[in-house]
C-alpha positions as CSV (number, residue, x, y, z in Angstrom):
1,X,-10.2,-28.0,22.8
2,X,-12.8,-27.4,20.1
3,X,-14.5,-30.8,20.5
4,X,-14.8,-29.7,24.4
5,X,-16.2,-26.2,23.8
6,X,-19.2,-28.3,21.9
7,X,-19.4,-31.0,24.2
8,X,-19.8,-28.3,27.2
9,X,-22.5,-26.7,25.7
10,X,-26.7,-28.3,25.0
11,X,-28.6,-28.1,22.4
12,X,-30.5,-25.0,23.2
13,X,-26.9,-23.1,24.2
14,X,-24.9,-24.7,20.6
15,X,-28.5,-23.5,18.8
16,X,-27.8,-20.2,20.4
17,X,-24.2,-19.9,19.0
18,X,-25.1,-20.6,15.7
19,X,-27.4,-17.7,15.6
20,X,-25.3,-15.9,17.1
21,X,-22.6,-16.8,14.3
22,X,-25.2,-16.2,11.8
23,X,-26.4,-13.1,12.6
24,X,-24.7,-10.9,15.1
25,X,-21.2,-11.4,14.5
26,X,-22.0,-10.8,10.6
27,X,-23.5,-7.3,11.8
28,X,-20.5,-7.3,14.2
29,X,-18.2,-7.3,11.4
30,X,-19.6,-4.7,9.0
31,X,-20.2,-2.4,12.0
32,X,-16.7,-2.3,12.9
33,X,-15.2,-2.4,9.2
34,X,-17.3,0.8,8.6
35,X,-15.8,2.8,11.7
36,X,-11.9,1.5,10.8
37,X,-12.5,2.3,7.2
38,X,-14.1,6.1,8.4
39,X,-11.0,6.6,10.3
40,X,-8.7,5.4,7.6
41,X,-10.9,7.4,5.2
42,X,-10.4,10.8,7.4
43,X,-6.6,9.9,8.7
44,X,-5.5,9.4,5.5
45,X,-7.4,11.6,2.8
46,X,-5.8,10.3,-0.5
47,X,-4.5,6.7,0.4
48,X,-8.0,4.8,0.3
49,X,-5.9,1.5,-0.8
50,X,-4.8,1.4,2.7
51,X,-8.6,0.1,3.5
52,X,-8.3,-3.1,1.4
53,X,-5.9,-4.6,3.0
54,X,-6.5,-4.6,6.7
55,X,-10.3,-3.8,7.2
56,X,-11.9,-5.3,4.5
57,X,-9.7,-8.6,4.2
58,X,-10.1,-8.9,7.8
59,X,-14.2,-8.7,7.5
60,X,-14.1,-11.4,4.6
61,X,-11.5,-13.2,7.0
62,X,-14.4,-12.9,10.1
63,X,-17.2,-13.6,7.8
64,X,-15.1,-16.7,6.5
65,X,-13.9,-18.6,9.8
66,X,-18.1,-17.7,11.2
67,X,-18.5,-19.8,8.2
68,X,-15.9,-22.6,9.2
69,X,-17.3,-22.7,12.9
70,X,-20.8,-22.9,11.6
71,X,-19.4,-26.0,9.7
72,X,-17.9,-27.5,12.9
73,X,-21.1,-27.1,14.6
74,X,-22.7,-28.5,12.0
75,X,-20.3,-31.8,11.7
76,X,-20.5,-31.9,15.4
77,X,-24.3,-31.8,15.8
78,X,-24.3,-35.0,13.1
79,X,-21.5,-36.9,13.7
80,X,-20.4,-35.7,17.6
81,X,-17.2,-35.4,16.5
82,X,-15.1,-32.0,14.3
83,X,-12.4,-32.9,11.9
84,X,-9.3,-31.0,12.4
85,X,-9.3,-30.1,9.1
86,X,-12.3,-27.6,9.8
87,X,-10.5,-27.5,13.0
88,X,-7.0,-26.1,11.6
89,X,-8.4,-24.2,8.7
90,X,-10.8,-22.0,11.4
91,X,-7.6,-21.6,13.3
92,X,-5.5,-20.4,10.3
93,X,-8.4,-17.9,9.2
94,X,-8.3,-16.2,13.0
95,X,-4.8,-15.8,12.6
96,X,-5.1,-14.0,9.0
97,X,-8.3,-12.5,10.7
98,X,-6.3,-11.0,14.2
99,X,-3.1,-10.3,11.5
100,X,-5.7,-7.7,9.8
101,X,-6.8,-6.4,13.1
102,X,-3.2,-5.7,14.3
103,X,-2.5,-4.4,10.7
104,X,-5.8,-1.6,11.0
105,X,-4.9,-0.5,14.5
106,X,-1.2,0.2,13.9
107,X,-2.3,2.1,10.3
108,X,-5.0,3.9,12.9
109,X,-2.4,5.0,15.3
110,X,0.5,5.7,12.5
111,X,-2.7,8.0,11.1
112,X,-3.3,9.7,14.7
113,X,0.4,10.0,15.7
114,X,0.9,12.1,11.7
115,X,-2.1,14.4,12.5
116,X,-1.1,14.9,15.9
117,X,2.5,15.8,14.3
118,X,1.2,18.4,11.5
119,X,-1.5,19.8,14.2
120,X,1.6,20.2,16.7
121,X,4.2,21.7,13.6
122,X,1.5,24.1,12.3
123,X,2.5,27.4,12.2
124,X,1.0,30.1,14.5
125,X,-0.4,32.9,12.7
126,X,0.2,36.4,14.7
């Protein structure tokens, strides 16, 4: 499936995606670690721990399989062929990667669904 998704693309488009790789998703990645982590942040005041695990983990996580595709592309611009190694390994650091994701989201909501709850429960002054 891999091999196919290089062997689809020229030169000019496989030099494209490793810019891409290199630069945007990098930018990608921080952008959208900083907004999760400022909604953790303001969700939930005094539990900062809950950023590690899910946003910034999941960053290193996109940051690290970026570097395993740009390995592939690399092997495959040399040799014309990817080892599944690279191949496995890239797979298994999306699946850590989309595990954070889920893992920020459902902290997000649990954070929104507990403010909604105090914000409904407060009492009403006269």
């Amino acid at each position: 499936m891999v091999q196919g998704f290089f062997q689809a693309r020229d030169q000019a488009q496989l030099f494209c995606y490793n810019q891409f790789l290199q630069l945007w998703d990098v930018i990608f990645a921080v952008v959208s670690t900083a907004m999760f982590s400022s909604w953790i942040i303001y969700l939930f005041k005094n539990k900062r721990l809950l950023l590690v695990a899910p946003t910034v983990l999941g960053m290193i996580a996109d940051w690290s399989e970026n570097f395993v595709e740009l390995l592939m592309l690399k092997t495959y611009s040399n040799s014309g062929v990817i080892s599944e190694t690279l191949v496995s390994l890239g797979s298994g650091l999306n699946l850590f990667k989309l595990s954070a994701q889920g893992l920020t989201y459902l902290i997000i909501l649990t954070g929104i669904i507990l403010a909604l709850k105090a914000f409904l429960t407060k009492p009403k002054l006269p």
